[in-house]
C-alpha positions as CSV (number, residue, x, y, z in Angstrom):
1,X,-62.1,59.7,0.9
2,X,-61.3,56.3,2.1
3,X,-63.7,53.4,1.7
4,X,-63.2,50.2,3.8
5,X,-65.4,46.9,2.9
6,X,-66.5,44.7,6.0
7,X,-64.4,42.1,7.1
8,X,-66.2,38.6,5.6
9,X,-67.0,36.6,8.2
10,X,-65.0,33.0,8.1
11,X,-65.1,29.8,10.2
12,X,-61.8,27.8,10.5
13,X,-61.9,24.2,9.8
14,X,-59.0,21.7,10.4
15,X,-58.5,18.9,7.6
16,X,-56.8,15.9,7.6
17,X,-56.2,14.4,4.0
18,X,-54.7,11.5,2.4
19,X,-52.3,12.4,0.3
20,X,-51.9,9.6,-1.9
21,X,-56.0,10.1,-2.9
22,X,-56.2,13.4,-2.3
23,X,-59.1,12.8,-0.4
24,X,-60.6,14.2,2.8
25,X,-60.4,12.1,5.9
26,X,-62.4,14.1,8.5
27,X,-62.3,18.0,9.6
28,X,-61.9,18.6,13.3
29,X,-64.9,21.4,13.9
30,X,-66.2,23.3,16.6
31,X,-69.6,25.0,17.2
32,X,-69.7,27.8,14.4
33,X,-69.1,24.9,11.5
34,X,-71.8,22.1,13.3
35,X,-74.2,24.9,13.6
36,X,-73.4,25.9,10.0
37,X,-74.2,22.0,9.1
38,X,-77.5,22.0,10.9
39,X,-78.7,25.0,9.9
40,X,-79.3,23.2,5.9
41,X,-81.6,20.7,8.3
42,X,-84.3,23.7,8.7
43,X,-83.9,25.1,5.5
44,X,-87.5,25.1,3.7
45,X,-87.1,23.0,0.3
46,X,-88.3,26.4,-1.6
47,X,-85.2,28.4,0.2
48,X,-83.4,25.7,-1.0
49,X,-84.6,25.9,-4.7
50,X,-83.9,29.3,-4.5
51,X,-80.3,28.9,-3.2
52,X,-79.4,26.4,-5.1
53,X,-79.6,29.2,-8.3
54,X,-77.6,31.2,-7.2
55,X,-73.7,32.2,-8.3
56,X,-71.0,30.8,-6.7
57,X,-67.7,28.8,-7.6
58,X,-70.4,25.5,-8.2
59,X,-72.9,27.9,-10.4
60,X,-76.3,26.6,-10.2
61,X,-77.5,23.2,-9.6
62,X,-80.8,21.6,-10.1
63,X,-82.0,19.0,-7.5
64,X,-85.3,16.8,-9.1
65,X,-88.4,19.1,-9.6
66,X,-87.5,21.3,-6.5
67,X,-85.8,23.9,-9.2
68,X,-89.5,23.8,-11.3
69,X,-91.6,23.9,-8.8
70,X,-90.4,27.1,-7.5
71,X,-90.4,28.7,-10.4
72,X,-93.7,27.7,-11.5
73,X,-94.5,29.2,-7.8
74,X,-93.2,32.4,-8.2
75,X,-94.8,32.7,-11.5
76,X,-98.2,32.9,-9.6
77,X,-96.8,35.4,-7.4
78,X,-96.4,33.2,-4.3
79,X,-95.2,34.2,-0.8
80,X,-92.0,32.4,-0.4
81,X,-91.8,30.4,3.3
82,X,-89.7,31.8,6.0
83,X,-87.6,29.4,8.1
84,X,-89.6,28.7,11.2
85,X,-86.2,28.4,12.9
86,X,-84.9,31.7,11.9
87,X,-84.5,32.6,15.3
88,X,-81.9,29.7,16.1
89,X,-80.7,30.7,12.8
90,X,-80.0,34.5,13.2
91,X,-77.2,34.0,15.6
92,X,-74.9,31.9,12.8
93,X,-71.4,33.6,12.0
94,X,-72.6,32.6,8.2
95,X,-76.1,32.2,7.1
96,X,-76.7,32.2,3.8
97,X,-80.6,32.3,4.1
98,X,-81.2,35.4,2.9
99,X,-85.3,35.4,3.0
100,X,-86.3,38.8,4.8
101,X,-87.1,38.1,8.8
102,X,-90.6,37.6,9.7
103,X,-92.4,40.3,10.7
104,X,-94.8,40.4,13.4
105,X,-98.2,42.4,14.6
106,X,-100.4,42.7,17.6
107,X,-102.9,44.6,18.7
108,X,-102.1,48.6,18.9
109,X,-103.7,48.9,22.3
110,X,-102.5,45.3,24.0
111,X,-101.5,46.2,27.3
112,X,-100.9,43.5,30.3
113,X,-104.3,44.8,31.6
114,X,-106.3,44.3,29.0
115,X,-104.7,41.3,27.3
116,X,-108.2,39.2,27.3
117,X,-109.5,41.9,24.4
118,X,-106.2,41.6,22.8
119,X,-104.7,38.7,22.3
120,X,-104.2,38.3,18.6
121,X,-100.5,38.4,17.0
122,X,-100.4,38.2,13.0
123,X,-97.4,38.0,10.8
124,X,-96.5,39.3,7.1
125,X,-99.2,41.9,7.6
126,X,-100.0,45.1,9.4
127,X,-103.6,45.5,7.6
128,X,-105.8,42.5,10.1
129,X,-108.0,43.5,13.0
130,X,-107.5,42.4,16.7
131,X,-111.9,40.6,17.7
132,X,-111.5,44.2,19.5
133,X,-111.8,46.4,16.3
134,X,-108.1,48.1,16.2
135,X,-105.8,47.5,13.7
136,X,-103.3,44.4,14.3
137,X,-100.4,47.1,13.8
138,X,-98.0,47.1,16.6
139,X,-94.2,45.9,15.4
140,X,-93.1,42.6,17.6
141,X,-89.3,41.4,16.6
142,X,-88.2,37.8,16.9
143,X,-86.0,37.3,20.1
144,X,-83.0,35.7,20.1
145,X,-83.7,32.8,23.1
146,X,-80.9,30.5,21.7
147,X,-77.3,31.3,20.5
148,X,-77.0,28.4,17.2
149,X,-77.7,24.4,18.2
150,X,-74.8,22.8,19.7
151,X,-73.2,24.1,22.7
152,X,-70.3,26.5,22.9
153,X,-67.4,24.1,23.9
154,X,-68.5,20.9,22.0
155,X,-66.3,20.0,19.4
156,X,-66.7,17.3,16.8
157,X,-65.0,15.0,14.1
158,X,-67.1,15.2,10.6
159,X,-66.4,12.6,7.6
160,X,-66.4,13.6,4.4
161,X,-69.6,12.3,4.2
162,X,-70.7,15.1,6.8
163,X,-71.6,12.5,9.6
164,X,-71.0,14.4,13.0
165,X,-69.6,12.6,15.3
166,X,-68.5,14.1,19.2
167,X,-64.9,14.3,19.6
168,X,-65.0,11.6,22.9
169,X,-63.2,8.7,23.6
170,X,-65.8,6.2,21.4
171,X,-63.9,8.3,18.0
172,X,-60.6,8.7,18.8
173,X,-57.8,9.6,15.7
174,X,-56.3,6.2,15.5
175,X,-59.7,4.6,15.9
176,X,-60.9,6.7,12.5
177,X,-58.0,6.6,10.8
178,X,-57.9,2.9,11.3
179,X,-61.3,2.7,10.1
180,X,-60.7,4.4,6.9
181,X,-58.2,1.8,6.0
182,X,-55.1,3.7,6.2
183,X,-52.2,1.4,7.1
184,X,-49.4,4.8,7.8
185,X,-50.1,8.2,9.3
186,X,-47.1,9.5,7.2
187,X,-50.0,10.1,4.3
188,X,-51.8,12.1,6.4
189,X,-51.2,16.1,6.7
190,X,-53.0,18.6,8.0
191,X,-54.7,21.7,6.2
192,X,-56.5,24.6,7.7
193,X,-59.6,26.3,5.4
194,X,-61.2,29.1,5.9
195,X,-65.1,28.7,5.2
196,X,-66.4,31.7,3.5
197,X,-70.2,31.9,3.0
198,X,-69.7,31.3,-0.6
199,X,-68.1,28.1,0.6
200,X,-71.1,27.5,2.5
201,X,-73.6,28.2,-0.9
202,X,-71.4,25.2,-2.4
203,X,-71.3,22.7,0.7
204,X,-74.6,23.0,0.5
205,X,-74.9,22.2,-3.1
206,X,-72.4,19.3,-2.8
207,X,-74.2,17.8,-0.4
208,X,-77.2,17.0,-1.6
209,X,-75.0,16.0,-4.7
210,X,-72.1,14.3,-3.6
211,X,-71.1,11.6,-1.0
212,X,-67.8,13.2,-1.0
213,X,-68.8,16.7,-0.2
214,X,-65.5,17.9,2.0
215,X,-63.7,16.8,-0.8
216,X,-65.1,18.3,-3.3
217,X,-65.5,21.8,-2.1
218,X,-61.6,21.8,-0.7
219,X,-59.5,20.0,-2.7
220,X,-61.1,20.7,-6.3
221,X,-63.0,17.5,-6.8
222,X,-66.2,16.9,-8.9
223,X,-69.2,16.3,-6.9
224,X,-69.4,12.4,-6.9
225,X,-73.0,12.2,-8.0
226,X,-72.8,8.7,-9.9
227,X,-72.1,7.2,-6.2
228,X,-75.8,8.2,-5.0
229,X,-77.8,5.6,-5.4
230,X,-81.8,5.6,-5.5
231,X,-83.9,4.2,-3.5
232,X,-87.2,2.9,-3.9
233,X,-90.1,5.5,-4.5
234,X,-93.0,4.1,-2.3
235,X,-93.4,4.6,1.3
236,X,-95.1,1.7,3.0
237,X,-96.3,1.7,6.4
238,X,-97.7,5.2,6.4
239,X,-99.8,6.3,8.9
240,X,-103.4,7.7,7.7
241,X,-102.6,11.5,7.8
242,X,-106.6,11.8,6.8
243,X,-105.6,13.5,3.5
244,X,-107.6,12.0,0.5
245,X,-107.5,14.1,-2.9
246,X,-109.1,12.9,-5.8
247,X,-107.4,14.0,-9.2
248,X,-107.2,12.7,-12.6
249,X,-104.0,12.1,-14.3
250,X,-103.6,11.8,-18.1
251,X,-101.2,8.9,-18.8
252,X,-99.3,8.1,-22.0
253,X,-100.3,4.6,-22.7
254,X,-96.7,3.5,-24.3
255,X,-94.6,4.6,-21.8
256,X,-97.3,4.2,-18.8
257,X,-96.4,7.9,-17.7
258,X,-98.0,10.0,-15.9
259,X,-98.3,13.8,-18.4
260,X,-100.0,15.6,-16.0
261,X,-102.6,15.5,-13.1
262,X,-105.8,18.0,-12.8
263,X,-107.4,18.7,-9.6
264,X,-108.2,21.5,-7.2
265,X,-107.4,24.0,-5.0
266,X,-106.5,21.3,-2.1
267,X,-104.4,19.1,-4.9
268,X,-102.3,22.7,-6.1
269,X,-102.0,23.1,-2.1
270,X,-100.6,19.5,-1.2
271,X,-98.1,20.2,-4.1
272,X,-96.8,23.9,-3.3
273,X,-96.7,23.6,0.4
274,X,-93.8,21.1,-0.1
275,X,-91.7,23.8,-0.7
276,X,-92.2,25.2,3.3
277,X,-91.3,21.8,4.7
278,X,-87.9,22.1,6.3
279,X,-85.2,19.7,5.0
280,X,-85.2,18.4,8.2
281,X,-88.5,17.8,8.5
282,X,-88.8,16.0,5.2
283,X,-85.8,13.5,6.1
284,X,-87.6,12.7,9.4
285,X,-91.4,11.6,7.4
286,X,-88.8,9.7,4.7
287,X,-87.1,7.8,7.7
288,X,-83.9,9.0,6.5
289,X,-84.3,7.8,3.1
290,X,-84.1,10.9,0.9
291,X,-81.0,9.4,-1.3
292,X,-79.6,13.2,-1.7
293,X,-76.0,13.1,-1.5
294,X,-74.5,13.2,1.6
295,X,-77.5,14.5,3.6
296,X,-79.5,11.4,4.8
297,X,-75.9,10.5,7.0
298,X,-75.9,14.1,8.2
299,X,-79.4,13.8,9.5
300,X,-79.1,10.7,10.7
301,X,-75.7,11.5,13.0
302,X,-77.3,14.5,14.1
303,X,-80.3,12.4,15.6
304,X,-77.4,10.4,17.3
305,X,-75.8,13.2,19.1
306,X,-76.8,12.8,23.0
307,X,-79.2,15.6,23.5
308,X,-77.9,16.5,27.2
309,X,-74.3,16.8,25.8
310,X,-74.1,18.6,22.7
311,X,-77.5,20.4,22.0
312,X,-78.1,23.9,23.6
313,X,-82.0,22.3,24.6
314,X,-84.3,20.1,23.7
315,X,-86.5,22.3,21.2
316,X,-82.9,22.9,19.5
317,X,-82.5,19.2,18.3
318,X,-86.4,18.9,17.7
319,X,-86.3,21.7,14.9
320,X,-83.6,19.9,13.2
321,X,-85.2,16.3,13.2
322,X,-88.8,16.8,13.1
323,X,-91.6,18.4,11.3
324,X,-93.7,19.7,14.0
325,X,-95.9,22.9,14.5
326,X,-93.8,26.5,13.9
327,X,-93.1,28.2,17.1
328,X,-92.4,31.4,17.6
329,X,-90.5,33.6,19.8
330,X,-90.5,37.4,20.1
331,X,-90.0,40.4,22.1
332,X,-91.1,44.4,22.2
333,X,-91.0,47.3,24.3
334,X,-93.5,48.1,26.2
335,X,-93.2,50.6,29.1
336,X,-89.4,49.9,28.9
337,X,-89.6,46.7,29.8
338,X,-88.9,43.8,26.8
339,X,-91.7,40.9,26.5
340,X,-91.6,37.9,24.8
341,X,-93.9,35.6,22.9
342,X,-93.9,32.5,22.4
343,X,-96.3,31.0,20.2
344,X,-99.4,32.8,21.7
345,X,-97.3,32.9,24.8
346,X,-96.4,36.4,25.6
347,X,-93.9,37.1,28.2
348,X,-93.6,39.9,30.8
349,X,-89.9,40.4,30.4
350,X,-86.9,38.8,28.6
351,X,-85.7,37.2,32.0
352,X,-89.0,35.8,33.4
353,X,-89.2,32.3,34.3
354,X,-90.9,30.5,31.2
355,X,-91.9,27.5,33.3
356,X,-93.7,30.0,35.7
357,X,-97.6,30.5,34.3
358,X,-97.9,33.8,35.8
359,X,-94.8,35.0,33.9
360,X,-97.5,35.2,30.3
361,X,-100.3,35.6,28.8
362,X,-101.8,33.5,25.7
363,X,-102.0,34.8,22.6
364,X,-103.4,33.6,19.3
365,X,-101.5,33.5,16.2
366,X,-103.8,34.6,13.3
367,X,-102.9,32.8,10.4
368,X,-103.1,35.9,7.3
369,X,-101.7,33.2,4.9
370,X,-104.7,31.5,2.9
371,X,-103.8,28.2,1.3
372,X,-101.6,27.9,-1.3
373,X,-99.5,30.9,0.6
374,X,-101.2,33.5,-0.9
375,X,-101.9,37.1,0.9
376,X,-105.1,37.1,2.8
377,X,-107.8,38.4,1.4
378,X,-106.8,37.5,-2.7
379,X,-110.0,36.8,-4.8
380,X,-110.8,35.2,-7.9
381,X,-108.3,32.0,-7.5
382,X,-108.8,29.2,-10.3
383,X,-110.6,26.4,-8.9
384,X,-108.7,23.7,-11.1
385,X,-105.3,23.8,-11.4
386,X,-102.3,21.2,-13.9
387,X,-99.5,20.3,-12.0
388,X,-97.1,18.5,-14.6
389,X,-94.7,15.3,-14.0
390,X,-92.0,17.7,-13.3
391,X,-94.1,19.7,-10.9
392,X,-94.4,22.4,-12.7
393,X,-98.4,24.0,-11.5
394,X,-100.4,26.1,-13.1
395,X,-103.8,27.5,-13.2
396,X,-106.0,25.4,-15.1
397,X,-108.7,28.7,-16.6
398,X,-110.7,26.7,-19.0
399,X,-111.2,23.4,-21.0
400,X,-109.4,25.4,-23.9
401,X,-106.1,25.7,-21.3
402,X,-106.9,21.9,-21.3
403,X,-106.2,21.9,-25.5
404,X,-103.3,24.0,-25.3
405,X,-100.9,22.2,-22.5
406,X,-102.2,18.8,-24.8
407,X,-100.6,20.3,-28.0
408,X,-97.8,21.1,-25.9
409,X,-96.7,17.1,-25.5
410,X,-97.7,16.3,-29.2
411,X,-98.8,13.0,-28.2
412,X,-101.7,11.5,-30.7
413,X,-104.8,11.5,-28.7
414,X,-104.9,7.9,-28.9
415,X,-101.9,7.1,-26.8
416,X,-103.3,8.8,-24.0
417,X,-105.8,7.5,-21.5
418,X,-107.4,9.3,-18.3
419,X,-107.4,7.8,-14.8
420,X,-109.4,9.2,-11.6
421,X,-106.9,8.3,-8.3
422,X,-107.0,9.1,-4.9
423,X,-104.1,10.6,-3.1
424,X,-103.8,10.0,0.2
425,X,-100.5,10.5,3.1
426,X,-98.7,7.9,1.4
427,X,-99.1,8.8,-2.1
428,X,-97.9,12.5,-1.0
429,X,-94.5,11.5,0.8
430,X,-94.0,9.6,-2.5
431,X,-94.7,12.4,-4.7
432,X,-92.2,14.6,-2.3
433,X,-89.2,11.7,-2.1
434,X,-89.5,11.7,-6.5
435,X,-89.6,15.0,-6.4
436,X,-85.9,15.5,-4.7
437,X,-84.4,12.9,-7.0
438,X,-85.8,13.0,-9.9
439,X,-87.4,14.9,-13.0
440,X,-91.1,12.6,-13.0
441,X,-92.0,13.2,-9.7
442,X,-96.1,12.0,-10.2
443,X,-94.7,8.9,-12.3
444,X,-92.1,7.7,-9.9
445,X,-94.2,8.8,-6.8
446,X,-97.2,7.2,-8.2
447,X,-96.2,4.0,-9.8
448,X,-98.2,1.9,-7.9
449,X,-101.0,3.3,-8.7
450,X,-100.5,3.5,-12.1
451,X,-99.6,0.0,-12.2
452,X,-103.5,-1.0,-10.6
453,X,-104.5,1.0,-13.4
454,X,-102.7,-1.8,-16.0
455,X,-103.7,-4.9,-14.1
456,X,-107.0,-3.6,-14.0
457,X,-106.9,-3.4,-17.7
């Protein structure tokens, strides 16, 4: 009996390359490869963490403290975070998010009658009540409303840098080619690739590696890491986000390090949650500033893109360049006819007219994830928790836990001081830049406050 594996999906991709550096120019692309490129925008940093680990002609990579962190979260048995864009994301020809869909609930006797009793919709669990007693068990899939990001006939120019730019008359070939400094076309040729989605596991990994990312992956370079260069920790002119979280860090005097930080439930929170923010989302509170590879000139040629051009809508460039609210869309049958949600907006049929109030009814999403991500309902969480300079967290139990993780450093009791700080917006998008870059994400994200500490002194 005859056995026939499926067909791997692959995405063409036109190169031009210099052949006397055996470099990459820029890849003419159309929608499947751009859609591929903005899909690592709404990535969660945890899906990230977790991708980044896995086998493929790179092998693993570690990116700052993401790779930690996400262990140390799993560890205590953590939900992971879904991609809130999953359903621009489903419609990919490669997706290499494998997270299981979201999963949705609403009320077992909802009906468009009787919608005022019934208006709650959970997700990750059939096991919460609807205010009307019955079980919140009814199945509601994620509709597809949007087919990728950038519309179907767009086509673009990307640098090996991975800035997007439209193909139009402001970037024309001579124009680029000019601008790279080539004085001849004759050392210039032309390569077709076929992206695979392991190719698409390593693009991923070179860029937020390497400044040379489509060289790297398709011509057999090394990730240029060494070209990346740092940029400062602290974030100034932060808004007041109205978090404030007092902790107490023990710092080696010698070094003026941070070893770890103590605090609470809201500290571990502030911490873990970094790993649902979507990449996207991140670059957008750090201005653009994240110094990972190649990624901060994605983002940023992405947000340059004319909206009414290239994007599908509106909400498709928004879930690439900002952090905002999830929203949701989904669909069921009921009495043949498919309905739609969106965000506590339910929706008689697939083809109703969304700007048209009396074509839904309000839901409310039921949030059945407590903080720190865990199931609703779990008792008995540690009230104090460690998170280490590498962000590694962990349940503080007792003051003896205290004496252990101190043995741990070996560090004479003598060189280390306590410091009671408050951590507040700013202090938290520092923490979270440090953390992509480097391995001491409390030291580098709160220098500044450890150097009060010393003029205080």
């Amino acid at each position: 009996m005859a056995f026939f594996k499926a067909k791997e999906e692959q995405v063409s991709l036109k190169l031009l390359v210099n052949t006397e550096t055996n470099k990459v120019l820029f890849a003419e692309a159309e929608k499947d490869f751009v859609d591929i490129l903005c899909s690592f925008l709404t990535l969660p940093l945890g899906t990230i963490a977790s991708l980044l680990q896995k086998e493929s002609n790179m092998g693993p990579v570690t990116i700052g403290c993401l790779n930690k962190l996400y262990r140390s979260v799993e560890n205590l048995r953590l939900l992971p975070s879904n991609n809130s864009s999953e359903d621009y994301c489903r419609t990919l020809k490669i997706n290499i998010d494998d997270t299981q869909p979201t999963k949705y609930f609403m009320c077992s006797k909802f009906n468009d009658y009787n919608y005022r009793y019934h208006h709650y919709l959970t997700t990750g669990t059939n096991k919460l009540y609807c205010s009307c007693g019955n079980r919140l068990n009814r199945s509601v899939s994620l509709a597809q409303l949007c087919n990728g990001f950038v519309k179907d006939a767009a086509t673009f120019i990307v640098t090996d840098n991975l800035t997007v730019l439209p193909h139009s008359m402001d970037h024309t070939l001579f124009g680029l080619i000019n601008n790279l400094g080539m004085q001849s076309t004759s050392l210039v040729k032309e390569m077709t690739v076929n992206v695979t989605k392991k190719k698409v596991l390593d693009l991923l990994k070179c860029s937020l590696l390497s400044k040379t990312p489509l060289t790297d992956l398709f011509l057999g370079m090394k990730p240029s890491i060494a070209s990346s260069r740092i940029l400062p920790y602290d974030i100034k002119n932060v808004i007041d986000g109205g978090i404030y979280i007092t902790v107490k860090l023990v710092v080696r005097k010698s070094s003026n390090t941070i070893l770890f930080a103590q605090g609470g439930q809201d500290f571990a929170d502030l911490i873990i949650r970094f790993l649902t923010f979507p990449l996207g989302g991140v670059l957008c509170k750090l201005e653009g500033n994240s110094s990972l590879g190649s990624i901060d000139g994605l983002y940023r040629s992405i947000a340059n893109l004319n909206e009414d051009n290239y994007f599908k809508c509106k909400e498709a460039r928004n879930r690439l360049l900002t952090l905002s609210v999830l929203h949701y869309y989904c669909n069921y049958r009921f009495d043949a006819r498919n309905k739609r949600i969106f965000d506590a907006m339910l929706f008689k049929r697939d083809d109703e007219d969304r700007s048209n109030d009396g074509n839904f009814r309000k839901m409310k999403l039921v949030n059945t994830i407590s903080s720190m991500g865990s199931p609703y309902g779990q008792v008995n969480r540690p009230e104090m928790y460690v998170v280490t300079d590498d962000l590694v967290v962990e349940p503080l139990l007792s003051p003896i836990s205290s004496l252990y993780l101190l043995n741990r450093f070996e560090i004479p009791l003598s060189d280390l001081k306590e410091q009671v700080v408050v951590i507040g917006m700013k202090e938290s998008l520092s923490i979270l830049k440090a953390a992509l870059t480097s391995t001491s994400a409390l030291t580098n994200g709160l220098r500044h406050l450890l150097t009060k500490v010393k003029a205080e002194e």
